[in-house]
C-alpha positions as CSV (number, residue, x, y, z in Angstrom):
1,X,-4.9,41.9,-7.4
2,X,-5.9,38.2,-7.6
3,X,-3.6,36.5,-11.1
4,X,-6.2,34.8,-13.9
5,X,-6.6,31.2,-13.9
6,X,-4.6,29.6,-16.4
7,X,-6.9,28.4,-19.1
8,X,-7.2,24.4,-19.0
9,X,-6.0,21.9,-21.2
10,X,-7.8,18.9,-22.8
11,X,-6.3,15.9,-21.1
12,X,-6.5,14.3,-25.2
13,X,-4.6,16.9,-26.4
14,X,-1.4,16.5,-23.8
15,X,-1.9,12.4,-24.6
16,X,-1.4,13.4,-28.4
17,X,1.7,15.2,-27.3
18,X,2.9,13.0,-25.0
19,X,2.5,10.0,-28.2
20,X,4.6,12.1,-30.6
21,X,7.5,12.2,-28.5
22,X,7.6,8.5,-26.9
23,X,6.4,6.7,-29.8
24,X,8.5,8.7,-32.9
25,X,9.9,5.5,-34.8
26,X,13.8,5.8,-36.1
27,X,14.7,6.1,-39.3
28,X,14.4,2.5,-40.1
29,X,13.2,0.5,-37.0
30,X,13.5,-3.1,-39.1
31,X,17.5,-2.5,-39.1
32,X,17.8,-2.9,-35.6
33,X,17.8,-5.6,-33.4
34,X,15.1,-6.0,-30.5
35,X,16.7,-9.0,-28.5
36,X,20.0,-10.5,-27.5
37,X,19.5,-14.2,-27.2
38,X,22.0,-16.1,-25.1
39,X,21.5,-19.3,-26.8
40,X,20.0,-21.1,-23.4
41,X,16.5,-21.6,-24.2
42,X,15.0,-21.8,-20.5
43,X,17.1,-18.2,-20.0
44,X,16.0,-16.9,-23.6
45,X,12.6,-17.9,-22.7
46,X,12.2,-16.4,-19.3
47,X,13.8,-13.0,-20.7
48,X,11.0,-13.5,-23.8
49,X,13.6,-13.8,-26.3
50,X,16.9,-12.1,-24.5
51,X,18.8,-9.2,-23.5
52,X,16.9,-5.9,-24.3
53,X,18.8,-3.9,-27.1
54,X,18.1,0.0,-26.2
55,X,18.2,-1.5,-22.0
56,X,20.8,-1.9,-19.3
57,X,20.8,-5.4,-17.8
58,X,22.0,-7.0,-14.9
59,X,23.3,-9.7,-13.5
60,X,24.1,-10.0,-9.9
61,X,26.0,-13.2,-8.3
62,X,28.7,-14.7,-6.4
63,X,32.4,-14.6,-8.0
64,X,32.3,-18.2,-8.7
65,X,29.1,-18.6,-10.0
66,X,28.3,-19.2,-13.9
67,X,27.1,-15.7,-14.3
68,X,30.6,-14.8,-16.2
69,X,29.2,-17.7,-18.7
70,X,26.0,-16.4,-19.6
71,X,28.1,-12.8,-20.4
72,X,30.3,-14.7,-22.3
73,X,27.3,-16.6,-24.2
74,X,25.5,-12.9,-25.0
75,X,28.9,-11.5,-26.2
76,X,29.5,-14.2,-28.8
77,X,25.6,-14.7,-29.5
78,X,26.1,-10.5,-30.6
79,X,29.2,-10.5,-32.3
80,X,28.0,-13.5,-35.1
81,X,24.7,-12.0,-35.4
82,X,26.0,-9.6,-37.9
83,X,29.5,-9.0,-39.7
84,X,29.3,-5.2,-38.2
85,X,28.4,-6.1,-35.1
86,X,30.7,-4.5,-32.7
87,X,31.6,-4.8,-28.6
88,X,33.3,-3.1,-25.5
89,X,33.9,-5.1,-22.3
90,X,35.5,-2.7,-19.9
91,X,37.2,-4.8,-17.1
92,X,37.4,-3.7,-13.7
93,X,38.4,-7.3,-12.5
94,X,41.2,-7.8,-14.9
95,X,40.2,-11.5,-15.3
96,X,38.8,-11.2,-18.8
97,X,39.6,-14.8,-19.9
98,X,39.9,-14.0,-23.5
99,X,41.6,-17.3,-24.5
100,X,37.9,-19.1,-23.3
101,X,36.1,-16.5,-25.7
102,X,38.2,-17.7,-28.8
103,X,37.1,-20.9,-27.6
104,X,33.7,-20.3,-27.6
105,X,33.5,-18.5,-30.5
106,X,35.4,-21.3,-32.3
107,X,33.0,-24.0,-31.3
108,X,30.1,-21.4,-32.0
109,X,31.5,-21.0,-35.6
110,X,31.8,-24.9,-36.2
111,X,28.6,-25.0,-35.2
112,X,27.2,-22.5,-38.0
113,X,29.4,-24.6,-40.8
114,X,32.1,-21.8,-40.7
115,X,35.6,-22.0,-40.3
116,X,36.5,-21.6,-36.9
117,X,39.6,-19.6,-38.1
118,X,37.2,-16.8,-38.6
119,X,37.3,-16.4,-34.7
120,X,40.3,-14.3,-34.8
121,X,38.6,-11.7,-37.6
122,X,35.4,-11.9,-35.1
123,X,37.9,-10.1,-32.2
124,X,39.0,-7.7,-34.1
125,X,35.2,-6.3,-33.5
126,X,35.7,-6.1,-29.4
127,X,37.7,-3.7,-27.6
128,X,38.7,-4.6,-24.3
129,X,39.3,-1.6,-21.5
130,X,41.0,-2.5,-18.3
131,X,40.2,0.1,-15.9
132,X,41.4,0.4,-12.0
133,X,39.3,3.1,-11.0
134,X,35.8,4.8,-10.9
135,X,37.4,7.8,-12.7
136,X,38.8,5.3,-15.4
137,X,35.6,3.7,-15.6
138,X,33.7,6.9,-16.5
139,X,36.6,7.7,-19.0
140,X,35.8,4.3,-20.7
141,X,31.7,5.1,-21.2
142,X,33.1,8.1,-23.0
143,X,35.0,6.4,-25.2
144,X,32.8,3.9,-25.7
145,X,30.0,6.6,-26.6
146,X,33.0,8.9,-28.8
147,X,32.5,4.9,-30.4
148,X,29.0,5.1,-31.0
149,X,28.9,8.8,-32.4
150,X,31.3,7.9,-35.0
151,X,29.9,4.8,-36.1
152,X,31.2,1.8,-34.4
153,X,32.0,0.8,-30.6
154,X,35.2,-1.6,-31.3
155,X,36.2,-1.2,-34.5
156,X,38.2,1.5,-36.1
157,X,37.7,0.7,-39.6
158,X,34.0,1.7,-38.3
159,X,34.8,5.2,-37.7
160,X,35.9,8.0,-39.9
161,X,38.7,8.6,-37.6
162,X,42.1,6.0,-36.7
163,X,43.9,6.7,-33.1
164,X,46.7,4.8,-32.5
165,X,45.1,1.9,-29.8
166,X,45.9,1.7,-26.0
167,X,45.8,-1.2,-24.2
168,X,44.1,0.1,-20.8
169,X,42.8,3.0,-19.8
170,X,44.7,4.2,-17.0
171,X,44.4,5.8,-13.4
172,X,43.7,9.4,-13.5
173,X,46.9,10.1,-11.3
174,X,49.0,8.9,-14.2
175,X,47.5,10.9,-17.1
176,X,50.6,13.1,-17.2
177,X,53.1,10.4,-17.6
178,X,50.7,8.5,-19.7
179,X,50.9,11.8,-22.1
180,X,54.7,12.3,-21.9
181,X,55.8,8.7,-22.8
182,X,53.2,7.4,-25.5
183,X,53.5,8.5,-28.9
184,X,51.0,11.2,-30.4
185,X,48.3,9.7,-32.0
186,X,48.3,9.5,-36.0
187,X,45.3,11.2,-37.7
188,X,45.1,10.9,-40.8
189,X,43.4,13.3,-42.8
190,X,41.1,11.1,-44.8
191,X,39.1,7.8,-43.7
192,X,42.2,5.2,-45.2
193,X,38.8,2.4,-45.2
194,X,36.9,2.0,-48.2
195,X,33.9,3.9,-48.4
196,X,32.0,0.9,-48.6
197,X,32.4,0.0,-45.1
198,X,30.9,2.8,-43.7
199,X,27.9,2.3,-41.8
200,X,24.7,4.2,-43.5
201,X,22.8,6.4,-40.9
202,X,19.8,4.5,-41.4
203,X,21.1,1.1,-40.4
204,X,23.0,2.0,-37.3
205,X,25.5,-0.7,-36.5
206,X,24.5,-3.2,-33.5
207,X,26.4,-2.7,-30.4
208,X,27.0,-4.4,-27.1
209,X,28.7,-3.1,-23.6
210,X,29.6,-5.0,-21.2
211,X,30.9,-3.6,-17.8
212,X,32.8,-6.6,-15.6
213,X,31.9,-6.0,-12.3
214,X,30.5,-3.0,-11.7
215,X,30.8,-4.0,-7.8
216,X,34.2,-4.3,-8.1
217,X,34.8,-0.1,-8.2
218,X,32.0,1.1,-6.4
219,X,31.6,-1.1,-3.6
220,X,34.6,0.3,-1.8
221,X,33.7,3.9,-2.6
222,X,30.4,3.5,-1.0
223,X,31.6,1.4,2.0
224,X,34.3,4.5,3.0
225,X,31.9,7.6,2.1
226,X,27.8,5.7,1.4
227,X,26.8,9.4,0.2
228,X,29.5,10.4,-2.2
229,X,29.5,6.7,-3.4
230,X,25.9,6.3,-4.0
231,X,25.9,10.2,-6.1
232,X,28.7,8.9,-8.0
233,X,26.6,5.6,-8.8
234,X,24.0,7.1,-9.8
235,X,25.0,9.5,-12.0
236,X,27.3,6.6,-13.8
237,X,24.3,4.5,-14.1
238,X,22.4,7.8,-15.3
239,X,25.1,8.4,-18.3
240,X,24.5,4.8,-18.8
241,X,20.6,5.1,-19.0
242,X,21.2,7.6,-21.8
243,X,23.3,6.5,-23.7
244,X,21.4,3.5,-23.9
245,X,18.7,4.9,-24.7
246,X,19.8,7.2,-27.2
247,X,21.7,4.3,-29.3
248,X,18.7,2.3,-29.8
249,X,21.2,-0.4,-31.2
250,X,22.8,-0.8,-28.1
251,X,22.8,-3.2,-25.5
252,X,24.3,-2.9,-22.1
253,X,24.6,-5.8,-19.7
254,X,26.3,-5.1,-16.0
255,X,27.9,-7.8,-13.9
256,X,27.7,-7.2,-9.9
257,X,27.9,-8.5,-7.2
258,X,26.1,-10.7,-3.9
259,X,26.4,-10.0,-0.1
260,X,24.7,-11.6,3.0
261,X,22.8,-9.4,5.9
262,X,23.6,-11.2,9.4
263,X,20.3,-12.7,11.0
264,X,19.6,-10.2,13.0
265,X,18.7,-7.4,9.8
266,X,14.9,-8.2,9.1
267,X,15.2,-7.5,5.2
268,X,13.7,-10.4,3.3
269,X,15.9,-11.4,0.4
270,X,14.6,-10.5,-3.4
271,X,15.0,-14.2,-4.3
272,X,11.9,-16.6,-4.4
273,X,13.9,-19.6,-3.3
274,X,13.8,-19.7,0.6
275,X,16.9,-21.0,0.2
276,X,18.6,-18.1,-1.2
277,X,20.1,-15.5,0.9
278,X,21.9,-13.9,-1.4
279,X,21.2,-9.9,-1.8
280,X,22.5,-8.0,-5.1
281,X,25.5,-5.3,-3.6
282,X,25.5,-1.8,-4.0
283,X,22.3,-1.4,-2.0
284,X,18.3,-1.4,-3.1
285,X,18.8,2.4,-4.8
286,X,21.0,0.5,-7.7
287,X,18.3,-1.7,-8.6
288,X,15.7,1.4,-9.2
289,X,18.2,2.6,-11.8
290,X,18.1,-1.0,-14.1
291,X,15.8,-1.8,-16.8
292,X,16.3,-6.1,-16.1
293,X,17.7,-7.6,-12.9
294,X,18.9,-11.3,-13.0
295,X,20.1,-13.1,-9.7
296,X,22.2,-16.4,-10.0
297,X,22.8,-19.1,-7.0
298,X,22.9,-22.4,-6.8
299,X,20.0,-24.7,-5.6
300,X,20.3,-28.4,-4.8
301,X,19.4,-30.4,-8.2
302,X,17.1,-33.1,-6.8
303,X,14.6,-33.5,-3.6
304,X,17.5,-35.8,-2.5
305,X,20.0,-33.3,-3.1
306,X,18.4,-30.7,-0.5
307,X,17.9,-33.5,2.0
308,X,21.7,-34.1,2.2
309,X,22.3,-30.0,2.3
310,X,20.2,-29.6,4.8
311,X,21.4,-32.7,6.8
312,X,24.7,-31.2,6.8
313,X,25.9,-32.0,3.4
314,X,28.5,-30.1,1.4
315,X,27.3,-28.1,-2.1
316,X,30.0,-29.1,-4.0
317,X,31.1,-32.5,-6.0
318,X,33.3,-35.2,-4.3
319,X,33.3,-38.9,-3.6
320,X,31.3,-38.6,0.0
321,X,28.2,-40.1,-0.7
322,X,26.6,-37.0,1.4
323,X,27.5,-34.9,-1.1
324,X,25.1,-32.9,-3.2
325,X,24.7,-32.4,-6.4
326,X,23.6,-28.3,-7.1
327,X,22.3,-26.7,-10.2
328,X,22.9,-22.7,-11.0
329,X,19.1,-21.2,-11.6
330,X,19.2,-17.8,-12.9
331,X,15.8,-15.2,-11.6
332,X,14.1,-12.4,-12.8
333,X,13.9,-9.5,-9.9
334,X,13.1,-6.7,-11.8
335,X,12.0,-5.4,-14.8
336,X,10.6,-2.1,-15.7
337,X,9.2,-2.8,-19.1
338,X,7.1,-6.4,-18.9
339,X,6.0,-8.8,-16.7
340,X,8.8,-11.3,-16.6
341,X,9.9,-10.7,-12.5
342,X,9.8,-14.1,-11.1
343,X,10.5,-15.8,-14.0
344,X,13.4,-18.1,-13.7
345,X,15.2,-21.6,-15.0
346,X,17.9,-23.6,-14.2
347,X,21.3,-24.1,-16.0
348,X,24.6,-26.1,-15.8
349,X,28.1,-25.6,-17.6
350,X,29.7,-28.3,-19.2
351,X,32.5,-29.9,-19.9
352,X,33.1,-27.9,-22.9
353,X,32.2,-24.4,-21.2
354,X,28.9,-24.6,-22.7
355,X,25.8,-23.3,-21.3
356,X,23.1,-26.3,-21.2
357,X,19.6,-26.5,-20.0
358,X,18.4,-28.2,-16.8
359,X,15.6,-30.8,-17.5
């Protein structure tokens, strides 16, 4: 017996559908932040405004490169935009140069007529993670998420809860040694913060993540097995998604690396400067998994410049005569929600550390 056809729907009624669940507002959409500015107005302007809060963003570049700068720029841009705001670098590297941050945030305060002694009440809002692992780096987005569900990423005087801190989060081998020589956690039974500083529901508290490099873990697991390390990439970068996407508050911004393909692999590089033959790492199926993709390299400064690189000059100060003088331009190769890919602008660090424009 030949099933009835299923009766059809009106395309205008699955479009009103459709609208109630994408477009359903939060509770108070004026508490949260949109943007993330980095304070360099070519970058700012290029990114129409900044970071994406409620996006993952990422940068990808050469060790060296100023990359690190523009992270570092973001993070203190985020933690003076509010007094609650709170951050969670987790560092795979273990080269977080907090010493540089206290700097930064210093001259950043000076710069707002503060006292730069607030710097040190400023970093009691970011928790740092140091993590050696891919298993200690999954470990650290759930405690950055535990963070988020109890009211702050960083801070405990956020939550409603106060666990005696760690300092790292260790390898998963060492989890039973780690729980037979640290001290139980204290609980206490009631928040001991003032009910004031507790976060209302309806102005969530702004949050950044930062995850320094994300190449640095999951390069190696997907140069020794690519199909186990690519699953395990993407579903990290899936929990990411969500939980970014969930928080609406939150901002997540990736740091990963650069590699070169040999000559002989016809694969065009993503970069608009011929000159550039840098390709992100971790292969072309990370890249479909990002809401913003940034590239950073270095370009000679002046049509005099590139005529001594490509005579055979060097890319890097001196007192030879030959030798060019390059400027770090930052790109747009992706980016899901707008049309800034292709954007781009040019940048230079200081003396000071600072971030400055290229004109």
């Amino acid at each position: 017996m030949t099933p009835a056809p299923a009766e059809p729907i009106l395309a205008s009624t699955l479009w009103r559908l459709h609208r109630a669940d994408q477009e359903a507002p939060p509770s108070n959409p004026a508490s949260r932040p949109n943007k993330l500015p980095t304070g360099l107005r070519g970058l700012d302007g290029a990114l129409q405004g900044g970071f994406d809060y409620s996006g993952i963003s990422c940068i990808s570049a050469e060790p060296n490169s100023g990359a690190r700068d523009i992270i570092l720029a973001a993070l203190v841009s985020h933690l003076l935009h509010a007094p609650s705001a709170t951050a969670a670098v987790i560092d795979t590297t273990l080269s977080f140069d907090l010493r540089r941050l206290h700097g930064k945030l210093a001259r950043a305060l000076r710069l707002r007529g503060r006292d730069a002694r607030e710097a040190m009440a400023v970093l009691e809002r970011l928790q740092i993670m140091k993590v050696f692992d891919f298993v200690g780096l999954a470990e650290s987005v759930v405690e950055v998420r535990e963070g988020l569900e109890r009211g702050g990423t960083a801070s405990p005087a956020l939550g409603t809860e106060q666990v005696a801190p760690r300092g790292t989060i260790g390898d998963s081998e060492d989890e039973d040694e780690d729980e037979m020589l640290d001290a139980p956690p204290t609980r206490p039974s009631k928040p001991t913060s003032p009910a004031p500083q507790e976060i209302p529901n309806d102005t969530p508290t702004p949050a950044l993540l930062i995850i320094d490099s994300l190449s640095q873990l999951a390069a190696p697991l997907i140069k020794s097995n690519h199909i186990q390390g690519q699953a395990l990439l993407t579903s990290l970068l899936r929990s990411l998604s969500h939980l970014t996407q969930t928080h609406h508050h939150l901002c997540t911004l990736l740091l990963n690396g650069t590699t070169t393909y040999p000559p002989a692999k016809l694969e065009e590089p993503p970069s608009i400067f011929s000159s550039c033959a840098l390709h992100p790492a971790l292969g072309r199926t990370f890249a479909y998994l990002l809401d913003v993709h940034l590239l950073v390299h270095a370009v000679p400064k002046t049509a005099g410049d590139a005529r001594r690189v490509y005579d055979g000059g060097k890319l890097e100060g001196g007192k030879d005569e030959r030798c060019a003088e390059v400027v770090e331009v930052v790109e747009v190769l992706l980016d899901r929600g707008g049309g800034r890919v292709g954007k781009w602008t040019g940048f230079v660090v200081d003396a000071d550390g600072e971030l400055a424009d290229v004109h």
